[in-house]
C-alpha positions in Angstrom: 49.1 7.7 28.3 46.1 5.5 28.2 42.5 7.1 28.6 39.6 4.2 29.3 36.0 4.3 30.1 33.6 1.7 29.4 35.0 -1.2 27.3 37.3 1.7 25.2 41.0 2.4 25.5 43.0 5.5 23.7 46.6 4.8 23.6 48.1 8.1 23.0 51.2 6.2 22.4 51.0 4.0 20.1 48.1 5.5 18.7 45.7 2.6 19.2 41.8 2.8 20.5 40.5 -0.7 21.5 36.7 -1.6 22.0 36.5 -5.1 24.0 39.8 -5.2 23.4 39.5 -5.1 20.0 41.7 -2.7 17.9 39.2 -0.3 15.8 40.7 1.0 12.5 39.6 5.3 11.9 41.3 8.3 10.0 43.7 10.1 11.9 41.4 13.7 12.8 38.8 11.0 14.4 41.9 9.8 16.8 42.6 13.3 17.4 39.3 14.2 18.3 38.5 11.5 20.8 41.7 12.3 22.5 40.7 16.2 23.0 37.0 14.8 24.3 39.3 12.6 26.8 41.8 15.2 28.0 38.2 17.5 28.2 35.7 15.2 29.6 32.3 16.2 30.5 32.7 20.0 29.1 30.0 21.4 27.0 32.9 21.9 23.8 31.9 24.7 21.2 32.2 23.2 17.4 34.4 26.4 16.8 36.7 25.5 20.1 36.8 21.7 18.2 37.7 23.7 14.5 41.3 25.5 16.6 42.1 22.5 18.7 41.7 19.3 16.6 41.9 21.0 12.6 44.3 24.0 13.9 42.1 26.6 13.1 41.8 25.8 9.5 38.5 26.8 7.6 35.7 23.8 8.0 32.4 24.0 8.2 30.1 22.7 10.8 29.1 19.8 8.5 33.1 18.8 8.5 33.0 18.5 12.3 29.4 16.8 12.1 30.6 14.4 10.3 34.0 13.8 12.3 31.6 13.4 15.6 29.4 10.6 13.9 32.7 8.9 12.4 33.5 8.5 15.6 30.3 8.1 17.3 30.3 4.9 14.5 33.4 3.7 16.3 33.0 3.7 20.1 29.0 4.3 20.2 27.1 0.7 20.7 24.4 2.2 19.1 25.6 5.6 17.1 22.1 6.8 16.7 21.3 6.8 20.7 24.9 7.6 21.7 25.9 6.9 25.6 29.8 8.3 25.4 29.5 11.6 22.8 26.9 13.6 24.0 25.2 16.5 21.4 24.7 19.8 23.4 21.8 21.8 21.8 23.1 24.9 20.1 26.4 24.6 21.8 28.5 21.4 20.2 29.7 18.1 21.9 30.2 16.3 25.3 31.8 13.0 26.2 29.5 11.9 29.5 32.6 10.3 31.5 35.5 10.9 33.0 38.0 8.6 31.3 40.5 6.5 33.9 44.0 7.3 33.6 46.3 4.0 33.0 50.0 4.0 33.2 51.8 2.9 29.9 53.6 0.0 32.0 51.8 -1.9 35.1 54.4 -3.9 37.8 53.7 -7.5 37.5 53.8 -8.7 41.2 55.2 -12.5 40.6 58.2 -11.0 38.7 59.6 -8.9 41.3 63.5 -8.8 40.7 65.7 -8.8 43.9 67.3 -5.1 44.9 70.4 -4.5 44.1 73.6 -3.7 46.6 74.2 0.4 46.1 77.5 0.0 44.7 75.8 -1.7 41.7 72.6 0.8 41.9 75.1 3.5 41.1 77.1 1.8 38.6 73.9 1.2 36.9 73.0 4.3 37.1 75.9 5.8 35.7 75.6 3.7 32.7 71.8 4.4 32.6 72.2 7.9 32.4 74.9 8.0 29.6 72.3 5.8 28.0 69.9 8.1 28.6 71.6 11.2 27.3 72.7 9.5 24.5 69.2 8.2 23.4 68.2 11.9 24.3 70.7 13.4 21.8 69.8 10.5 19.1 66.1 11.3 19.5 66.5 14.7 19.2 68.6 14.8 15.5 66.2 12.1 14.5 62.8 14.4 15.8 65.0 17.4 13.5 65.3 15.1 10.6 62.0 14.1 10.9 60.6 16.7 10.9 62.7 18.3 7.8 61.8 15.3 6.3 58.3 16.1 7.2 58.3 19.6 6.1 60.0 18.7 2.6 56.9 15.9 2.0 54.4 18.0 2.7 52.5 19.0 0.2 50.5 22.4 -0.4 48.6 24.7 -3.2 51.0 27.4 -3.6 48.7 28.8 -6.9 45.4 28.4 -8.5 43.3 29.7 -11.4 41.0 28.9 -13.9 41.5 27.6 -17.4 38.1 27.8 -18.6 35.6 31.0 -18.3 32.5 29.7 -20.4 29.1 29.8 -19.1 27.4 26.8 -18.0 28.9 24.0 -16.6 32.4 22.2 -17.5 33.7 19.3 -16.4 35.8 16.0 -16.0 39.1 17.3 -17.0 41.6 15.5 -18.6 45.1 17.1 -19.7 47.0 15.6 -22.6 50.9 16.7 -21.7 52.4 15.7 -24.8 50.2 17.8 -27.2 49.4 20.6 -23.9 45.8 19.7 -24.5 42.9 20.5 -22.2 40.0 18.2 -23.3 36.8 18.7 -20.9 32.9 18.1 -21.2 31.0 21.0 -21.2 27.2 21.9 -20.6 25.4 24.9 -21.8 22.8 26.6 -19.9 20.0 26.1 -22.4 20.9 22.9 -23.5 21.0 19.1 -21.5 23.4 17.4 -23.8 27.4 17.7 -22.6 29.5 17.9 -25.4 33.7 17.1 -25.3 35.5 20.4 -26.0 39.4 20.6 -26.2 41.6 23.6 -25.5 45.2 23.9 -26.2 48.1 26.4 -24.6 45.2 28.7 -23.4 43.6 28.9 -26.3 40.0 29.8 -27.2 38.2 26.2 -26.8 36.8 24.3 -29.4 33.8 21.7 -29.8 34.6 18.4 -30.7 31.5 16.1 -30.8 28.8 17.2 -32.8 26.0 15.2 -31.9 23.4 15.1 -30.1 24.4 12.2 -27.2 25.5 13.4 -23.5 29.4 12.8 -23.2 30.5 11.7 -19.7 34.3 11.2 -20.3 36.6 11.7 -22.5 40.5 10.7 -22.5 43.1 11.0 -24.9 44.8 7.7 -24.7 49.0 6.9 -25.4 48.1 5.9 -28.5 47.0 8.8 -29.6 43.3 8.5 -30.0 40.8 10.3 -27.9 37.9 7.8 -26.4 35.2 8.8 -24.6 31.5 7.9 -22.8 28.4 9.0 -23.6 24.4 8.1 -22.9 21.8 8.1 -25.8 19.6 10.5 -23.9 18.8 11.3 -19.9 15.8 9.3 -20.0 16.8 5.8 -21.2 20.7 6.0 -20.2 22.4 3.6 -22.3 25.9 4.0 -22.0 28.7 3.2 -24.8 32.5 3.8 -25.2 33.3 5.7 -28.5 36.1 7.0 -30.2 36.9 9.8 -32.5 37.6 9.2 -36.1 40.1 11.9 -36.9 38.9 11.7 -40.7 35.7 11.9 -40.5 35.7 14.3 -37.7 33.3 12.5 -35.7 33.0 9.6 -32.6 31.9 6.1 -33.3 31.0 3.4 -30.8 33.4 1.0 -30.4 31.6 -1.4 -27.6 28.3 -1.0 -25.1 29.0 -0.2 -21.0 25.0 -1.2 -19.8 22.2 0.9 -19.3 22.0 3.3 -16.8 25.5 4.1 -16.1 27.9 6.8 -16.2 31.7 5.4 -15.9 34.9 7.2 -16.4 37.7 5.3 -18.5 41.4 5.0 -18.5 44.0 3.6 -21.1 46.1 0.7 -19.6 49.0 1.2 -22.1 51.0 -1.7 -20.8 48.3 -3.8 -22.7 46.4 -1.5 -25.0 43.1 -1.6 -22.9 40.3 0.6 -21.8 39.4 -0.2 -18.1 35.9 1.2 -17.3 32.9 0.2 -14.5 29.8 -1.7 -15.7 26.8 -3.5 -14.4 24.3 -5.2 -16.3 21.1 -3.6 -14.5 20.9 -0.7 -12.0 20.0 -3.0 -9.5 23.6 -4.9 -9.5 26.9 -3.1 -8.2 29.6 -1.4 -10.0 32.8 -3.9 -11.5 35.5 -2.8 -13.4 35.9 -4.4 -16.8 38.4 -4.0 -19.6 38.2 -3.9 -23.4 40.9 -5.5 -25.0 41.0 -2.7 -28.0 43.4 -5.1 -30.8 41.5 -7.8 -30.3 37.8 -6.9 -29.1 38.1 -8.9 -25.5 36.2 -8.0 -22.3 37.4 -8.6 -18.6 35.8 -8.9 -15.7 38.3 -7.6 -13.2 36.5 -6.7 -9.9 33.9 -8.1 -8.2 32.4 -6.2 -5.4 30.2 -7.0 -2.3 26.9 -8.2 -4.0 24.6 -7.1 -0.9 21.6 -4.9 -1.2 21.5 -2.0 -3.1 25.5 -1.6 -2.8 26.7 0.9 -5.5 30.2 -1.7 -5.8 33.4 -0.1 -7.7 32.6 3.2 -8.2 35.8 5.2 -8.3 39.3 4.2 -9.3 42.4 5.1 -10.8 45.5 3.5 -12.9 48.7 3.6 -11.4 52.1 5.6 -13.2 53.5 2.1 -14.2 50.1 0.7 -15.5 50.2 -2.1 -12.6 48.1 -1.6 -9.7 44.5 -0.1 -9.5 43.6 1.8 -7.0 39.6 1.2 -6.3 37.3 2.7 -4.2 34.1 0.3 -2.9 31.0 1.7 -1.5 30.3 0.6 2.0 26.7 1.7 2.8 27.3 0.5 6.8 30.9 2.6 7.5 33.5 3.9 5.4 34.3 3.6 1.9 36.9 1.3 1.3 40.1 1.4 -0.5 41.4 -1.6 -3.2 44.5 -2.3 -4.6 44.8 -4.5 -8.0 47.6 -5.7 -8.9 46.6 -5.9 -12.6 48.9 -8.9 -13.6 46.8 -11.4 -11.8 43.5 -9.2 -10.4 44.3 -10.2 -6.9 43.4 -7.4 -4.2 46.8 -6.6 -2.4 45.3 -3.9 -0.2 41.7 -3.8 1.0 41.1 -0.8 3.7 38.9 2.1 5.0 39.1 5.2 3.1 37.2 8.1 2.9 33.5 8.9 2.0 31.8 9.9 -1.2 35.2 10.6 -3.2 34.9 13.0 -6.3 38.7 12.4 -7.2 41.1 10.1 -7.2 45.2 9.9 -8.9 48.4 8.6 -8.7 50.8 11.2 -7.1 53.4 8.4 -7.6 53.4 4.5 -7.2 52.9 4.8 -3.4 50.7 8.1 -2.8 47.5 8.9 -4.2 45.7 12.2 -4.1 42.1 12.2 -3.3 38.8 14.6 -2.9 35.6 14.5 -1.6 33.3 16.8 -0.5 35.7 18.2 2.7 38.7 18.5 1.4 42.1 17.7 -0.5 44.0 14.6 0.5 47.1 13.1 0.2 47.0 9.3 1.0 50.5 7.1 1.7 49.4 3.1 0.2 52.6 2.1 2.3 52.0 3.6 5.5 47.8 3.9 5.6 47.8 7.5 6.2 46.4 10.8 5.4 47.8 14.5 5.4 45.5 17.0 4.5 46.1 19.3 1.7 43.4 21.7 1.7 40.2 21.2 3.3 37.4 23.0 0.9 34.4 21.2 -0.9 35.8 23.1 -4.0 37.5 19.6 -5.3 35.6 17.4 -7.9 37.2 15.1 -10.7 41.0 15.2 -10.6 43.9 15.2 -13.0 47.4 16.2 -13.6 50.3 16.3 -16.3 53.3 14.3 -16.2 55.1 16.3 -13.8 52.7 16.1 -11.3 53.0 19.4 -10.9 49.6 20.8 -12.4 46.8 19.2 -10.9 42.8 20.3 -12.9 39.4 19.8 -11.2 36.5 21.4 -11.7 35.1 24.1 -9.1 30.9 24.6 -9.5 28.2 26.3 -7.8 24.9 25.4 -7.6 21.9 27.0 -6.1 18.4 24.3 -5.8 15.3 26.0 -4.5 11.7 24.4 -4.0 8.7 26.3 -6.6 5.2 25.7 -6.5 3.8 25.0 -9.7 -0.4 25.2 -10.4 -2.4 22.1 -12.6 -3.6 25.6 -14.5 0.0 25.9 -15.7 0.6 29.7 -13.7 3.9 31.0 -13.3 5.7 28.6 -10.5 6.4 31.0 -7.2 9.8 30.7 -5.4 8.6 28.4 -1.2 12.2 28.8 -0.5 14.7 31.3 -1.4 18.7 30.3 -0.4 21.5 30.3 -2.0 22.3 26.2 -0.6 20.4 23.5 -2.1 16.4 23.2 -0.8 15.0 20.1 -2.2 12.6 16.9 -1.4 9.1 19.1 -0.2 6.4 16.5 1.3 3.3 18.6 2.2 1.6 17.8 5.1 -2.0 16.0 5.0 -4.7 18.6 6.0 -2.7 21.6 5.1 0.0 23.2 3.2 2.6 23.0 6.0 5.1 21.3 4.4 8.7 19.5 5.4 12.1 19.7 3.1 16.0 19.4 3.0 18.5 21.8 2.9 22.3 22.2 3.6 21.6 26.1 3.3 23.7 26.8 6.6 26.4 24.1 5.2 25.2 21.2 7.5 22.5 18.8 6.3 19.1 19.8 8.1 15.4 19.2 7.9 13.1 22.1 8.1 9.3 23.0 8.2 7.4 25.5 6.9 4.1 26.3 8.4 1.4 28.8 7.3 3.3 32.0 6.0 5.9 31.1 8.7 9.9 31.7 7.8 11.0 28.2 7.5 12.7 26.8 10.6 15.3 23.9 10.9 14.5 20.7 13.5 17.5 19.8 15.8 18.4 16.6 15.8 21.2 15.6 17.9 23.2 13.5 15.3 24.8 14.4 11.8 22.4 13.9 9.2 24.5 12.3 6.2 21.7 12.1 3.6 17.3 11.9 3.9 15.6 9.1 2.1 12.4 10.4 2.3 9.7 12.0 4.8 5.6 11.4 5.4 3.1 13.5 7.5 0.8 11.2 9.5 -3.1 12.0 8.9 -3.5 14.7 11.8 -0.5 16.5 10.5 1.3 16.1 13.9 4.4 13.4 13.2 7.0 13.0 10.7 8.3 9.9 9.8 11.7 9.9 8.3 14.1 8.2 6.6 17.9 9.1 7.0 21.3 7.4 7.8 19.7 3.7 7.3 17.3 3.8 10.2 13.5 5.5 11.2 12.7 8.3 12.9 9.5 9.8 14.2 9.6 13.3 14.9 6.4 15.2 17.0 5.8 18.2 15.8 4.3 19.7 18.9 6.5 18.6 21.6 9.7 18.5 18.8 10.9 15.5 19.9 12.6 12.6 18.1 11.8 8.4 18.7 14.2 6.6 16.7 12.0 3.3 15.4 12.4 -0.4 14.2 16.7 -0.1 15.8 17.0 -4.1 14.7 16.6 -2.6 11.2 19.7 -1.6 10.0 19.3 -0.6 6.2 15.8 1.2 6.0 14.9 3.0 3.0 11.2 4.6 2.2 9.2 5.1 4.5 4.8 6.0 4.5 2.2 6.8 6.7 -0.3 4.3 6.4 -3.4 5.1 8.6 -2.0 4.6 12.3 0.3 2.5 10.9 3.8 3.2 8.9 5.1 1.2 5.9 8.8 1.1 5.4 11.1 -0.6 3.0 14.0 -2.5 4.6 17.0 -4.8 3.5 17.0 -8.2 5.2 18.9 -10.9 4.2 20.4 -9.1 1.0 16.7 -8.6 0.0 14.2 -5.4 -0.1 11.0 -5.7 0.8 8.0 -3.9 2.6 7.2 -4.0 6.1 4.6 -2.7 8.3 4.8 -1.1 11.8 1.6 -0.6 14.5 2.3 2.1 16.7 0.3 1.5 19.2 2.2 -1.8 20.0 4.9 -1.5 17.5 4.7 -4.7 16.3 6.1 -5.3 12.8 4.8 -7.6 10.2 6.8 -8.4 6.9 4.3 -7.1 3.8 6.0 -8.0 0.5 7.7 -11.2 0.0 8.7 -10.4 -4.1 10.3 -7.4 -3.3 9.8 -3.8 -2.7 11.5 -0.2 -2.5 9.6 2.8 -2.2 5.8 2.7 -0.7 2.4 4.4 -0.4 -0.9 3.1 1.0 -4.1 3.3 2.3 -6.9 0.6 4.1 -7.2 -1.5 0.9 -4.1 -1.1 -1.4 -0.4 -0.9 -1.0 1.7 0.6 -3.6 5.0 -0.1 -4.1 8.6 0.0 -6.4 10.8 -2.8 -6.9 14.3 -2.6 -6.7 15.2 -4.8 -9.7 12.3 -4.7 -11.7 10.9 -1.5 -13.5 7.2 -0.7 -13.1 4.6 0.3 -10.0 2.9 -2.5 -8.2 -0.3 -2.8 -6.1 -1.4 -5.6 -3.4 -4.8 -5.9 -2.3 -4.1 -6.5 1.6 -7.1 -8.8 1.9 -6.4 -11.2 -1.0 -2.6 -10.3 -1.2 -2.6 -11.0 -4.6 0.6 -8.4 -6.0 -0.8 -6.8 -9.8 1.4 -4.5 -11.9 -0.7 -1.1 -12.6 1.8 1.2 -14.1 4.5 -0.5 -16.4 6.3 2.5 -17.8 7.6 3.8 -14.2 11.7 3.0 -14.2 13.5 1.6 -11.5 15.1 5.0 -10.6 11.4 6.5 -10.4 11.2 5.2 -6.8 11.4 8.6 -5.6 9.5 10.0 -8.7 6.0 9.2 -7.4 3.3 9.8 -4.5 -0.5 8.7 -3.2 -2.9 11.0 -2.7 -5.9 9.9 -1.9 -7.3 8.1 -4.6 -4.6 9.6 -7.2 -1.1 8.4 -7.7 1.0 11.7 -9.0 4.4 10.6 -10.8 7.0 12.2 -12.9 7.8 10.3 -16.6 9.6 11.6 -19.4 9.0 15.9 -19.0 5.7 15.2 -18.1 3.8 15.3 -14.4 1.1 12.5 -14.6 -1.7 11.7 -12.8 -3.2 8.3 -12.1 -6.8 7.5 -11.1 -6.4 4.0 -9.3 -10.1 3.6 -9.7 -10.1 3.9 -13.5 -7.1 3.2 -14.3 -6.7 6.4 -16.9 -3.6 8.0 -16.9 -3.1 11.4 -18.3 -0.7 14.3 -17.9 -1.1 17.5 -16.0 1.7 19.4 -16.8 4.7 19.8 -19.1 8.1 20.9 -18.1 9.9 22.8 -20.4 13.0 22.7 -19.2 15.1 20.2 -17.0 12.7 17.4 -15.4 13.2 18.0 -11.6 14.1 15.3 -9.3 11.2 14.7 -7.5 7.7 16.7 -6.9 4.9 16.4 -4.0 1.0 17.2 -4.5 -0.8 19.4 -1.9 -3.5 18.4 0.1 -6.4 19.9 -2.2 -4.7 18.4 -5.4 -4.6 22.1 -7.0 -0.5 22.8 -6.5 2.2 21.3 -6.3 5.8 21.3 -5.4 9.1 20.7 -7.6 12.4 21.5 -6.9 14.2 23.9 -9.3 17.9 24.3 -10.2 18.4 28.1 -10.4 21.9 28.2 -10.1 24.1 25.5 -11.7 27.8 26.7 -12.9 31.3 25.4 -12.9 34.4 25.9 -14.7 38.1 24.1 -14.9 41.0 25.5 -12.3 44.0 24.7 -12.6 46.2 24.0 -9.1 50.3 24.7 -8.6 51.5 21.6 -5.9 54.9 22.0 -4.4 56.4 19.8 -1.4 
């Protein structure tokens, strides 16, 4: 059966969709979906009617089938964001607009017409066609039965799960050792910021193995039978080395640098005594994978990723059973993440194809099936046949690892719970704005008031809500999947929002609550300000970030910065801005244009970690929340966390509160997982 509408073709058959004739490549729950929208075309469809038909009832949340829909909104839609074909129905769920044609799976081809045949042949034919037929009929039928044995003995499932570790805090990155039945893990405490690696064997009380004061993130226990691990000099400054532990002295020492700013996991290539790990040089430059040669000191470059924008590269990746092929997962900031294959005796790329999104976890069932996580669910992934079957869908699945037998799989399974407080200059007891148990987080108070805008997956889909007054907090509709919010400004009158999310602009009126998607030729936007009647954005161009500045009253734009620029703030005299590969926060006088550095200690990741009001520039350094006069240029601290630094705070209008967000809740232990086939 072919459905078409448009320039789009399903081919139920061979399960192919075409655009322009065009094959499009897409996991196998978007295919299913599209077909169900075709054979149920213009229907108002429920998200739960969506959960029994196309996932068979299993448990997924909303955000799961959100993020199916704009998968395949990515797909068919010319422009996803103002999609013609997949309709969203307010409150209800999903409609596709059309009636799809129906096209046979063979049309007659008029010049080839064959003569008819006399009826003594017809029959004869016949006959032989219809032994044909049953025959085929019987062959299909033990093939569909072994098949489908086949399919039921591959098919993998949790049959038991339970935890290994029970401490408080947080513990994670797993690694098992099945020689020596060794649990090593990094582990957190409540009170303190530094993870330390602890080790546990045959369900035994764990014990602490680094004794330092550095924050571990990895730690392996190699074929050789050392234990290496990763691990930062502090959360502030970041710089990352590879160490390993001295089984005399009891302690780790490094053994080579991995950059600044990076946290990479590490794997021993036995086949040639190597450590493989990710690296980049600044935080402005993608992830590669490099080795370390450990006999003779030697480092690799073996990957080198797309070098556009701010591309996060290599992030993810795994070392086959053997010790020959690599499996590596690329961030792709436009689509889906993609999946590599390195075939480690000459670094050529054997496979390159679309994967999944943000994965967590990543191992080699075997040398042709990998098992993968993310943040919906369990996978297992065929390399041969580019396919998925789902395990389990859950978020519950972060880092992954098993023992030799492939029969004990170990991730770690967390909550956390991220609320927004408002703190007082007079250093008063911060007050709870929001109280869920999700994750609240990003306020931006409003101009003339203390209204104020945030993020929150608290009903398990992505949302942006306002809080008015003493009003209970309410969540704006917006009629496509919200993947991730880059950041939010009230205009001056306190009646628009401008905001950042999914790569493009959006301008949201508060009174009628409607949404005007801006700038749609800008395809990677970032920040985004309020500047007078005017909005400042950042924007990728040409594999370059810089400012640029939208009139709304013509919505003309005009290019601002030419050096550079990431995050931005303004007023009728001065804009403010971040760099993305240079550390510090920069000013330009808009009738000179000259560019001047005014605060030099700011770091690159402190894009987010700062804000203009009026006069004042508010940032976050170090544990300390500093102001910044811009006329005086005196700098000098307002208040002092005494605990973990949040991730990003927001003045009020009257410069006497503001808002941070606070981790109240933040927990996870080790589970253990029984696989069987």
């Amino acid at each position: 059966m072919h459905y078409a509408f448009g320039s789009i073709v399903v081919d139920t058959e061979q399960i192919i969709v075409t655009k322009q004739g065009e094959p499009l490549e897409f996991e196998p729950r978007v295919f299913e979906l599209l077909v169900f929208f075709c054979q149920h075309p213009l229907e108002a469809i429920p998200r739960e009617i969506l959960v029994n038909e196309v996932w068979d009832g299993r448990i997924v949340s909303d955000a799961a089938v959100n993020r199916a829909v704009g998968e395949l909104r990515k797909l068919i839609e010319d422009q996803p964001s103002k999609p013609q074909w997949i309709k969203t129905v307010s409150k209800v769920g999903y409609r596709l607009t059309v009636k799809p044609r129906l096209i046979g799976s063979f049309e007659n081809d008029s010049k080839n017409v064959k003569p008819k045949l006399k009826i003594t042949q017809r029959l004869k034919l016949f006959s032989l066609k219809s032994i044909w037929i049953v025959s085929s009929v019987l062959l299909m039928a033990i093939f569909i039965l072994i098949f489908n044995d086949a399919k039921k003995t591959a098919h993998v499932k949790i049959v038991d799960r339970q935890p290994v570790t029970s401490t408080m805090g947080s513990a994670f990155n797993p690694f098992y050792a099945s020689t020596t039945k060794t649990l090593y893990y990094l582990h957190r405490s409540e009170q303190s910021t530094h993870a330390q690696v602890y080790f546990q064997q045959n369900n035994m009380t764990a014990k602490r193995l680094s004794q330092d004061n550095f924050y571990y993130t990895d730690v392996i226990a190699a074929n050789d039978g050392n234990i290496y691990a990763t691990r930062l000099n502090n959360l502030e400054e970041r710089a990352c080395e590879i160490v390993f532990f001295d089984k005399k002295s009891q302690q780790f020492h490094r053994l080579i640098e991995c950059g600044k700013r990076v946290f990479t996991p590490i794997v021993h290539d036995q086949r040639k005594n190597r450590l493989i790990y990710r690296f980049r040089n600044s935080i402005s430059e993608p992830y590669a994978l490099y080795s370390y040669q450990l006999d003779t000191g030697r480092k690799t470059q073996l990957t080198h990723p797309a070098q556009s924008g701010n591309n996060l590269g290599d992030y993810l990746f795994a070392l086959s059973k053997d010790n020959l092929s690599l499996a590596v997962v690329e961030y792709d900031a436009d689509g889906t993440d993609r999946l590599k294959l390195l075939d480690l005796a000459d670094n050529k790329i054997q496979t390159n194809v679309p994967f999944i999104n943000n994965v967590y976890g990543l191992l080699w069932q075997d040398n042709h099936q990998l098992l993968t996580s993310n943040n919906t669910g369990l996978y297992l992934y065929d390399v041969k046949n580019i396919a998925f079957e789902t395990v389990e869908k859950s978020d519950q699945f972060g880092r992954l690892m098993q023992d030799d037998n492939n029969q004990k799989i170990f991730s770690e399974r967390g909550q956390s719970t991220v609320n927004i407080f408002k703190y007082s200059i007079n250093k008063a007891q911060p007050q709870a704005l929001t109280r869920s148990s999700g994750i609240s987080h990003r306020a931006k108070f409003a101009s003339q008031s203390n209204s104020f805008a945030f993020v929150s997956d608290r009903t398990g889909q992505l949302s942006i809500y306002l809080k008015q007054d003493e009003q209970v907090p309410y969540a704006i509709e917006f009629e496509d999947t919200i993947e991730f919010v880059s950041a939010m400004s009230w205009s001056a009158d306190d009646e628009k929002l401008v905001v950042s999310m999914n790569n493009r602009l959006y301008l949201y009126s508060v009174k009628e609550k409607t949404w005007q998607p801006l700038v749609p030729t800008f395809g990677k936007v970032h920040h985004v300000t309020f500047v007078n009647e005017s909005i400042m954005f950042s924007a990728e161009v040409n594999g370059k970030w810089n400012i640029w500045q939208l009139t709304l009253h013509d919505l003309q734009v005009k290019q601002v910065t030419r050096k550079g620029g990431y995050s931005v703030q303004g007023n009728d005299k001065y804009v403010y801005f971040t760099k993305f590969t240079q550390p510090g926060l920069f000013q330009i006088d808009l009738e000179t244009q000259i560019e001047s550095q005014i605060i030099q200690s700011l770091p690159i990741t402190g894009w987010r970690h700062w804000q203009l009001r009026d006069d004042k520039i508010y940032y976050i350094l170090n544990k300390e929340y500093r102001v910044f006069d811009v006329n005086s240029r005196v700098s000098q601290p307002i208040y002092r966390f005494d605990q973990k630094v949040p991730f990003s705070c927001d003045m009020t209008f009257n410069h006497q509160t503001f808002a941070c967000e606070k981790v109240e809740v933040n927990t996870s232990n080790i589970w253990q997982f029984q696989l069987a086939h």
